[in-house]
N, C-alpha and C positions, 0 to 999 in steps of 0.2 A: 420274553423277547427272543427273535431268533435272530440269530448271530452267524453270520455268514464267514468265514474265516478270513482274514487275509491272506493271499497267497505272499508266501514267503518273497519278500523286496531282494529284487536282484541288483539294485545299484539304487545310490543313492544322490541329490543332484548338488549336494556342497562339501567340501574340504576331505575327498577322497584324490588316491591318483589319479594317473591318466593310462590310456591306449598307448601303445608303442605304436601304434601304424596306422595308416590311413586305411579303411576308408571310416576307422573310428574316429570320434570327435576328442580332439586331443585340447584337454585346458587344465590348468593345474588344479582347477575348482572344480570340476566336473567330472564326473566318471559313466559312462555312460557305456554298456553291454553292445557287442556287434549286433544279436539278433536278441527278440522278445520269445522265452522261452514257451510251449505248446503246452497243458498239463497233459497226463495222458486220459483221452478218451475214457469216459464214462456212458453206460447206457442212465435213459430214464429210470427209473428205478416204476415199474408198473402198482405199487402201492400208491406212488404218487399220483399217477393220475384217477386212481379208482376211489379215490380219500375227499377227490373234488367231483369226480363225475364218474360213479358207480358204473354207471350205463355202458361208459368206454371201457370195461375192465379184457375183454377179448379183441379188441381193433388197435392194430397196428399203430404206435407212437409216431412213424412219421406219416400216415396218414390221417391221423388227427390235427399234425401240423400243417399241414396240408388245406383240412377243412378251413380251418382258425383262420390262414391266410386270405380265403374266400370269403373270409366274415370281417376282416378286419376294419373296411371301411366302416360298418354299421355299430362295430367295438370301438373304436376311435370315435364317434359321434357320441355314443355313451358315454365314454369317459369327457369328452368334450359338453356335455349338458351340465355334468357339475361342475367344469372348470370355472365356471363367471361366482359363483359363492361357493368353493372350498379354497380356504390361505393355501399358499404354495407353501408355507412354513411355518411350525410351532415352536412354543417351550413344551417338553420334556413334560414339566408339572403341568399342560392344560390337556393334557392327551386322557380320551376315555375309551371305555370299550368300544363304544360303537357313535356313529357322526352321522347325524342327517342333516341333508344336503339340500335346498328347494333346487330342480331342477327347471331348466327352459328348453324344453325342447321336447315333441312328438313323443310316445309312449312306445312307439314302434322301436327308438333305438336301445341297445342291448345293453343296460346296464351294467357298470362293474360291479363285481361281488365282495374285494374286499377296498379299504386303502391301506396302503404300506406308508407307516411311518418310519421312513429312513434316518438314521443316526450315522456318525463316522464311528467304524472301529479303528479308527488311528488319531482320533482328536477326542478332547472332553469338552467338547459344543454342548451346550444345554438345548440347542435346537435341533427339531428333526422337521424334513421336507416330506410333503404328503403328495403320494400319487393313486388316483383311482386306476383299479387293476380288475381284471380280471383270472381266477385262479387256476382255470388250464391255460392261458396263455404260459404263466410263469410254470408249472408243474410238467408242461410237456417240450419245454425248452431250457431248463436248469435244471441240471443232473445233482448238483450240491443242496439244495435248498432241506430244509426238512418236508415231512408232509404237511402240507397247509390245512388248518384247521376246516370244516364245510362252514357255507356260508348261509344266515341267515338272514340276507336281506330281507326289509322292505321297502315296496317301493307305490306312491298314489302318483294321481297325476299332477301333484306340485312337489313332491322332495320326495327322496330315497333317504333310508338308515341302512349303513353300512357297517360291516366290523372295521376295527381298525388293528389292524396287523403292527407292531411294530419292531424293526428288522434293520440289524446292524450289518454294514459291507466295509470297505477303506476308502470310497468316493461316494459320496452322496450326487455328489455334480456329475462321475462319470454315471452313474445309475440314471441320471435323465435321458442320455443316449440310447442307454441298453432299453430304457423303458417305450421309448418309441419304436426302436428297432425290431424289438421281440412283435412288435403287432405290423408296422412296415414293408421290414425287411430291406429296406433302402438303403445302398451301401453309399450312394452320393451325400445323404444326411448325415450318414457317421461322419466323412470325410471332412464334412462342412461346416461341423461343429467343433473338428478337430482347430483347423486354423484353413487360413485362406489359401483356394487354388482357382487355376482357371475356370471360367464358366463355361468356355468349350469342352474343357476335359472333365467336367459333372455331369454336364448335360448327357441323358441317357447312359450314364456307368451301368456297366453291366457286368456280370465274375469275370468274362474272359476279358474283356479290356484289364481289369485288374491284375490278372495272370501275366497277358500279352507286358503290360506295364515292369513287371515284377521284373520280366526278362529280357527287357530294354533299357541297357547304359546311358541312352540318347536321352529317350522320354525319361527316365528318371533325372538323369539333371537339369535336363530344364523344368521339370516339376520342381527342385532342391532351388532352381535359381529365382524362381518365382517366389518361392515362400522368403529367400533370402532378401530378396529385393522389397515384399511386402511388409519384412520387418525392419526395413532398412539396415540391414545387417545388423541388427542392435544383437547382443549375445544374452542380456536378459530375456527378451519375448523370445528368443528362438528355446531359450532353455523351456521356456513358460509350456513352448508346444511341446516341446518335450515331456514333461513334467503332464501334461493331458494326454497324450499318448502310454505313457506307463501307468496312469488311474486306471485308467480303459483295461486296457490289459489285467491289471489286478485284480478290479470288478469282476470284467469276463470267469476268469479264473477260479476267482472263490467264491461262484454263482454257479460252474461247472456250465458254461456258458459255449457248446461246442458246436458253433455253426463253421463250419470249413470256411462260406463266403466272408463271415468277417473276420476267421481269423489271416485269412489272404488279404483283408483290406487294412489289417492295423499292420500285418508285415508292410505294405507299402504306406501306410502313413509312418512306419519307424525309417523305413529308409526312404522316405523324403525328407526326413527332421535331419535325419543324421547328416546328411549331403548338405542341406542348408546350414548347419552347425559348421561343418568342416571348408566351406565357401566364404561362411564371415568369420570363421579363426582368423 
């Protein structure tokens, strides 16, 4: 099984101190970091992509990401044909090498190659959550991963067999984010999975609105007043968004997960939580 590290936990959210100053979240129960640390930058490692797809061993890793993006629609419909018969989640004991799948859907779309059965490395859940993938999506955007095994699907025109991969992280739940995202790229999805915000301010997010955001006292508290107000100031659910903003983060991290746009977009999901947090203190 491949085991993805936990990045080392920078706070933790019960029976720690507090912040001495605003604009940290000050509770005697909670301890929560001004900022979410960066790891440093990793390239792809070019063994990994040439382990899945030989062909690309001389083409530049971000223009392969590139391509991917161009494809992603027709990858997403793929993964999307085995969604209606593969469980979202197993035991541990019914997992095999490999899962076939009956498919509903046109032969045109671009099957996944492997599914990743995801486990926590920070709980002993006998369950693991299954996603179908494809394995230069994850090899040419996760710098940590090992080399992923090649794939030997097959596929008729009623079900695919797939390998099943099975790969431990410290969020299984943040890993559903990351897993859409690495084929989307949609930083309104992250956002909106994280916890609730304006529908004006999803609509079309773009990196520079998230920058522009970053840099503005204004729009940020009233992003912080909204989420405050959509938890009713309650201090459990705001922790709760907290507590999904530092999974992300971990995940990201011990995936070697280094897109600059979402590490701009969880910096401003940490300081919208933090500003909500220190509104309903």
């Amino acid at each position: 099984m491949f085991q993805v590290a936990s990045h080392p936990s920078a706070f933790g959210l019960h029976n720690h101190g507090q912040y001495q100053s605003s604009p940290h979240y000050q509770n005697p129960a909670v301890k929560l970091p001004r900022n979410l640390a960066r790891p440093p930058f990793a390239d792809i490692p070019r063994d990994a992509i040439t382990a899945v797809a030989p062909e690309l061993e001389n083409v530049p890793t971000e223009y392969i990401r590139r391509g991917l993006r161009s494809k992603a629609k027709v990858m997403l419909s793929g993964n999307a044909a085995l969604a209606a018969s593969l469980p979202s989640s197993l035991p541990k004991t019914h997992l095999h090498s490999t899962m076939t799948v009956p498919v509903r859907a046109p032969s045109d779309n671009e099957y996944p190659t492997h599914i990743l059965a995801i486990s926590s490395s920070s709980s002993s859940s006998d369950q693991v959550r299954l996603f179908p993938v494809h394995s230069l999506v994850l090899a040419s955007q996760c710098a940590r991963l090992p080399r992923l095994p090649p794939s030997q699907a097959n596929a008729s025109s009623s079900q695919v067999t797939l390998p099943v991969l099975p790969m431990s992280v410290p969020s299984p739940a943040a890993f559903a984010i990351l897993h859409q995202f690495m084929y989307h790229h949609r930083l309104d999805s992250v956002l909106k999975a994280l916890f609730p915000l304006p529908a004006n301010f999803l609509q079309s997010l773009s990196h520079q609105t998230i920058q522009a955001t970053l840099s503005s006292e204004t729009t940020l508290r009233q992003l912080s007043n909204y989420l405050c107000s959509s938890a009713s100031s309650n201090l459990q659910t705001l922790t709760a968004h907290a507590a999904h903003v530092k999974e992300l983060w971990q995940d990201m991290a011990a995936l070697g997960l280094y897109d600059p746009e979402l590490w701009d977009t969880i910096d401003l999901a940490w300081e919208i939580v933090l500003g909500a947090l220190n509104l309903a203190a």
